[in-house]
C-alpha positions as CSV (number, residue, x, y, z in Angstrom):
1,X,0.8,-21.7,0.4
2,X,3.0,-19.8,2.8
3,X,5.4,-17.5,1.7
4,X,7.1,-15.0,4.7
5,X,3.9,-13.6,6.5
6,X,1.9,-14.2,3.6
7,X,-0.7,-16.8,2.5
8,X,-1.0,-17.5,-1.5
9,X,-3.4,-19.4,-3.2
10,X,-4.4,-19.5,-6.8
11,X,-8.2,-20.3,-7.8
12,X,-8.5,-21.2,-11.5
13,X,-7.3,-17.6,-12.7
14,X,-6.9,-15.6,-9.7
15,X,-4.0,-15.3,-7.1
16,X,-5.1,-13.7,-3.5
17,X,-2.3,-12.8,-1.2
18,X,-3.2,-12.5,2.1
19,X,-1.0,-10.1,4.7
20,X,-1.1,-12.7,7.5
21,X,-0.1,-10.8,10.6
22,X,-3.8,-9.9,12.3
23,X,-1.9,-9.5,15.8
24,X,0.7,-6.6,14.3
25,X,-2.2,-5.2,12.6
26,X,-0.8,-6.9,9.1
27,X,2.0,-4.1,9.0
28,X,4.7,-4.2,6.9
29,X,7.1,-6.4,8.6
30,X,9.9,-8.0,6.3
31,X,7.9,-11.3,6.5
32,X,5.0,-9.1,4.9
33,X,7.0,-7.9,2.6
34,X,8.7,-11.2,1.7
35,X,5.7,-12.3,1.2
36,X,4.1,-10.1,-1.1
37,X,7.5,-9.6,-3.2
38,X,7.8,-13.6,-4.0
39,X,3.6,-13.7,-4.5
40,X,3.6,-11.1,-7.3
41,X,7.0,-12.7,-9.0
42,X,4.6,-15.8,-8.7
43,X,2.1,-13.9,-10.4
44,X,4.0,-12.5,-13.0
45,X,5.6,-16.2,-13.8
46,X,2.4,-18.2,-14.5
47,X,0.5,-17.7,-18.0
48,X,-2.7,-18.9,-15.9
49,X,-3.1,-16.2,-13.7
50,X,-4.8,-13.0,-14.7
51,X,-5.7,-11.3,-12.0
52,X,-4.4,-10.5,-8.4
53,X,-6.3,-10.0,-5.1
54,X,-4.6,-8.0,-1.9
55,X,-6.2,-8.2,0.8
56,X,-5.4,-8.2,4.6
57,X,-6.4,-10.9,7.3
58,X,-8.9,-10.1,10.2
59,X,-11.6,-7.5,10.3
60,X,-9.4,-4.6,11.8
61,X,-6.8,-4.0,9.1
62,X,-5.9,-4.3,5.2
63,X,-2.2,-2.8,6.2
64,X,-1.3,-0.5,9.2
65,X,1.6,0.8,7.8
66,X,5.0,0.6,8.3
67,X,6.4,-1.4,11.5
68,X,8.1,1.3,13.9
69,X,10.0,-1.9,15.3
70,X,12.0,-2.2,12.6
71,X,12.9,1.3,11.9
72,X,16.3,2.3,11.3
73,X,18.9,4.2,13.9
74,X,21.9,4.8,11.7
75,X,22.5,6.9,8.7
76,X,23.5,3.6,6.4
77,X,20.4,2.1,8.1
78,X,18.2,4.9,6.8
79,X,19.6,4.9,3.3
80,X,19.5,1.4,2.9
81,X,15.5,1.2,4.5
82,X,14.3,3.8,2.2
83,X,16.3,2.0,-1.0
84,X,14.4,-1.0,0.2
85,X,10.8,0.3,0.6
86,X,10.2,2.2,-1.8
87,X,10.4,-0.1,-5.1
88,X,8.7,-2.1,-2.6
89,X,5.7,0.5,-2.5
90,X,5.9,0.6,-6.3
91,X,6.2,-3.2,-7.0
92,X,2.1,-3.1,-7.6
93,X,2.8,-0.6,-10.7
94,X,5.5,-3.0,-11.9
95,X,3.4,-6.0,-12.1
96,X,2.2,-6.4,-15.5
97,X,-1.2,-7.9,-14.8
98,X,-3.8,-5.8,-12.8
99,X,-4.0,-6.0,-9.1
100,X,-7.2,-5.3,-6.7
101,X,-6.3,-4.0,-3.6
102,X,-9.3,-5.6,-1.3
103,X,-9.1,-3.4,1.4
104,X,-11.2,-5.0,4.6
105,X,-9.7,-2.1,7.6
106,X,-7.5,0.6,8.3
107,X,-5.4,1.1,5.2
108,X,-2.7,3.3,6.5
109,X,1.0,4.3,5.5
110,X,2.7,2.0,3.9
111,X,-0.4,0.4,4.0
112,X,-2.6,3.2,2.5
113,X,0.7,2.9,-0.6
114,X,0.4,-0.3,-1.3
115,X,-3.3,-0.3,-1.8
116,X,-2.6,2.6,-4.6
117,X,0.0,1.1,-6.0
118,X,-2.7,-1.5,-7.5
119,X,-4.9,-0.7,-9.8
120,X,-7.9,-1.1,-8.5
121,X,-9.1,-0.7,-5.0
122,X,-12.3,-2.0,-3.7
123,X,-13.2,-0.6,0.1
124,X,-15.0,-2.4,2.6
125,X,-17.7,0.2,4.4
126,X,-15.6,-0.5,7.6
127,X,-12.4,0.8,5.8
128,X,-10.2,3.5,6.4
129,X,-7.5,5.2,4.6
130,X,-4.9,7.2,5.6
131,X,-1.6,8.8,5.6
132,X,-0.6,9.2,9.6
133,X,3.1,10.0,8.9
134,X,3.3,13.6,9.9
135,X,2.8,12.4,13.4
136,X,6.0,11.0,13.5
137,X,7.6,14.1,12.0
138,X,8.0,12.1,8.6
139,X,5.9,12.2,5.3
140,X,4.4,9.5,3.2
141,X,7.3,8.5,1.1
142,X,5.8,7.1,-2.0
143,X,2.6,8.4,-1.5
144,X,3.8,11.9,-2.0
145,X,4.6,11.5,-5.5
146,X,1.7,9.6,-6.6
147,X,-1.1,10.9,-4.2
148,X,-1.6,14.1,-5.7
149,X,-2.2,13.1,-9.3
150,X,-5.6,11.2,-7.5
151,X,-7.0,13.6,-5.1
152,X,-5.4,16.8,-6.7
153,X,-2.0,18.9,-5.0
154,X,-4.6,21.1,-2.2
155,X,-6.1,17.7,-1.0
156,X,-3.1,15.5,-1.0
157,X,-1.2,18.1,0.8
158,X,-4.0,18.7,3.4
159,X,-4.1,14.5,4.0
160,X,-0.1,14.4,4.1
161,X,0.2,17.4,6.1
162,X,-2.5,16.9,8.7
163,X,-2.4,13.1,9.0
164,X,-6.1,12.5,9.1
165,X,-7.7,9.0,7.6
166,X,-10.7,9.4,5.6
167,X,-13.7,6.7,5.4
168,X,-14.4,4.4,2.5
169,X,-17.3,6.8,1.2
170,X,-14.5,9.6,0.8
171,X,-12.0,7.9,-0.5
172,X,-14.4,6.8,-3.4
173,X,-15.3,10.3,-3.6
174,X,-12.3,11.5,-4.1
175,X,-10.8,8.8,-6.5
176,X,-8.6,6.4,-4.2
177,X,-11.2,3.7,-4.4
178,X,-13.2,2.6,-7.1
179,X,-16.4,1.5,-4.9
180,X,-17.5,0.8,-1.1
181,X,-18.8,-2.7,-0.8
182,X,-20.5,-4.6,2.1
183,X,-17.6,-5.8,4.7
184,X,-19.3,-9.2,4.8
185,X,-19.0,-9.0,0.7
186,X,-15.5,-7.7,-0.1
187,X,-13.8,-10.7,-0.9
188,X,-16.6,-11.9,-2.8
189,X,-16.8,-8.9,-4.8
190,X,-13.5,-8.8,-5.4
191,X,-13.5,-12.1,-7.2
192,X,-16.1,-11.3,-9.2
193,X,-14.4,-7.8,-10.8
194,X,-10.9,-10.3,-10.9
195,X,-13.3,-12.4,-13.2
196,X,-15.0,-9.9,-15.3
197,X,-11.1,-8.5,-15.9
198,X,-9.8,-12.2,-16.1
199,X,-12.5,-12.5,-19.1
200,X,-11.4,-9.7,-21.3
201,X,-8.3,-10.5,-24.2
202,X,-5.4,-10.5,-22.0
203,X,-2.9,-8.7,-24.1
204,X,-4.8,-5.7,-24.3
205,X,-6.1,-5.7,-20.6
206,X,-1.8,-5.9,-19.7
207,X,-1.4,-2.9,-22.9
208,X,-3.9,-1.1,-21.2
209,X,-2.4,-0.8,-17.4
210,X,0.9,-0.2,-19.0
211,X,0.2,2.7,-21.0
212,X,-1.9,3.9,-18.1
213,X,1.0,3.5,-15.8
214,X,3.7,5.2,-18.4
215,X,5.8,7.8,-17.0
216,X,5.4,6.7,-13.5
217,X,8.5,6.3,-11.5
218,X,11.3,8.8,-12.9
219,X,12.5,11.7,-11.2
220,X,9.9,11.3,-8.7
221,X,11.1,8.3,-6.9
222,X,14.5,9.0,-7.6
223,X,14.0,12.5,-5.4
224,X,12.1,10.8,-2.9
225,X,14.6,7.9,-2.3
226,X,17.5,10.8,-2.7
227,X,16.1,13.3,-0.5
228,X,13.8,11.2,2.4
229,X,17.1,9.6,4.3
230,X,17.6,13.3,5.5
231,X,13.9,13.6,7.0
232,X,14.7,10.2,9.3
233,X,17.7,11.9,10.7
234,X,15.6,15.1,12.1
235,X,14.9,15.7,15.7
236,X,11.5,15.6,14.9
237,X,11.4,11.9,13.7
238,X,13.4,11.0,16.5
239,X,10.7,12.5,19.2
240,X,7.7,11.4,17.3
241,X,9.0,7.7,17.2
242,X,9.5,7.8,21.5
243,X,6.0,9.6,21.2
244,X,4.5,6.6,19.6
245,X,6.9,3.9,21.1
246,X,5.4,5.7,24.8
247,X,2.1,5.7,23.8
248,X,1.8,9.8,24.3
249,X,1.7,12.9,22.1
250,X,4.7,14.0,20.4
251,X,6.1,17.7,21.0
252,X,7.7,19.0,17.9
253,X,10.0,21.7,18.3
């Protein structure tokens, strides 16, 4: 089934949703994240399903992040975008069965935020994560309340601050990922850990990712959605979205 930019199917008691946009580089267009909003209400709705499996199509990306198309000029643009994304970003959390991100490519931005919004993630060797915003003068906006309380403050400041992506071998080492599998495998693999979870009493698997999850959201978000319509509006952001629009290196002031 079809829903936005989004392929949904469910197989006994697993739902995959598939970010359909190969060509873009499955970013996070609004038919992305059309898609993705009406598959987890889907999931939530049906006492069949268990599990859920995010994954991206093609062999280049999970999620590239946000799409610079479609980002906003005005002031009431800004406020609304970022009052749009973010519980976006944190719809994953929200879900009250567990989610797998399945990451198969380049996991970056928005991208990189949605795959840590789930509860598990299992990396393809090809995969990469990332969080390239600085190189448009912006940060990671939900990413920079949740990234440090997996990699630690130094380390999510160092990957926020100097926008490098990491492999799949460090981002298990350092907690974003659960385990690297085979590329040809991921999917596969994925099913199977949906299965094992699928198996277990399913009150107490849901319990357990609440109470895990408590106290997320909060000031946090509210700060983040408060304070990050002011960071779009900088001369900065303005230079570094020509930069990447022109295909050349941004010069901050």
């Amino acid at each position: 089934m079809r829903i936005g930019s989004v392929e949904f199917e469910k197989k006994g008691r697993i739902a995959y949703i598939t970010l359909d946009e190969p060509s873009k580089l499955n970013a996070l267009s609004a038919g992305i994240r059309e898609g993705v909003t009406e598959s987890l209400a889907k999931i939530e709705a049906d006492d069949e399903i268990r599990v859920g499996i995010i994954t991206g199509r093609g062999d280049k990306a999970f999620c590239a992040g946000a799409d610079i198309s479609g980002f906003p000029v005005t002031p009431e643009q800004t406020r609304q975008f970022i009052a749009t994304i973010l519980p976006f970003l944190q719809s994953p959390e929200r879900c009250r069965k567990p989610l797998i991100a399945a990451v198969n490519g380049m996991a970056f931005g928005g991208g990189f935020e949605l795959a840590i919004a789930c509860d598990f993630i299992l990396a393809s060797e090809r995969a990469k994560f990332g969080v390239p915003e600085i190189q448009l003068g912006l940060l990671p906006g939900f990413a920079v309340v949740r990234l440090h309380e997996i990699v630690g403050r130094p380390k999510a400041k160092e990957l926020s601050m100097l926008g490098e992506p990491i492999d799949a071998a460090e981002a298990v080492r350092l907690g974003i990922a659960l385990r690297t599998v085979p590329h040809e495998k991921l999917l596969e693999e994925a099913t199977a850990f949906a299965e094992k979870l699928a198996a277990k009493p399913r009150m107490a698997v849901e319990m357990a990712k609440s109470f895990y999850n408590r106290g997320l959201g909060g000031e946090e978000m509210r700060y983040a959605s408060d304070a990050f319509p002011f960071l779009f509006l900088t001369e900065d952001v303005k230079e570094g979205v020509s930069a990447f629009r022109e295909k050349r290196k941004p010069q901050f002031g």
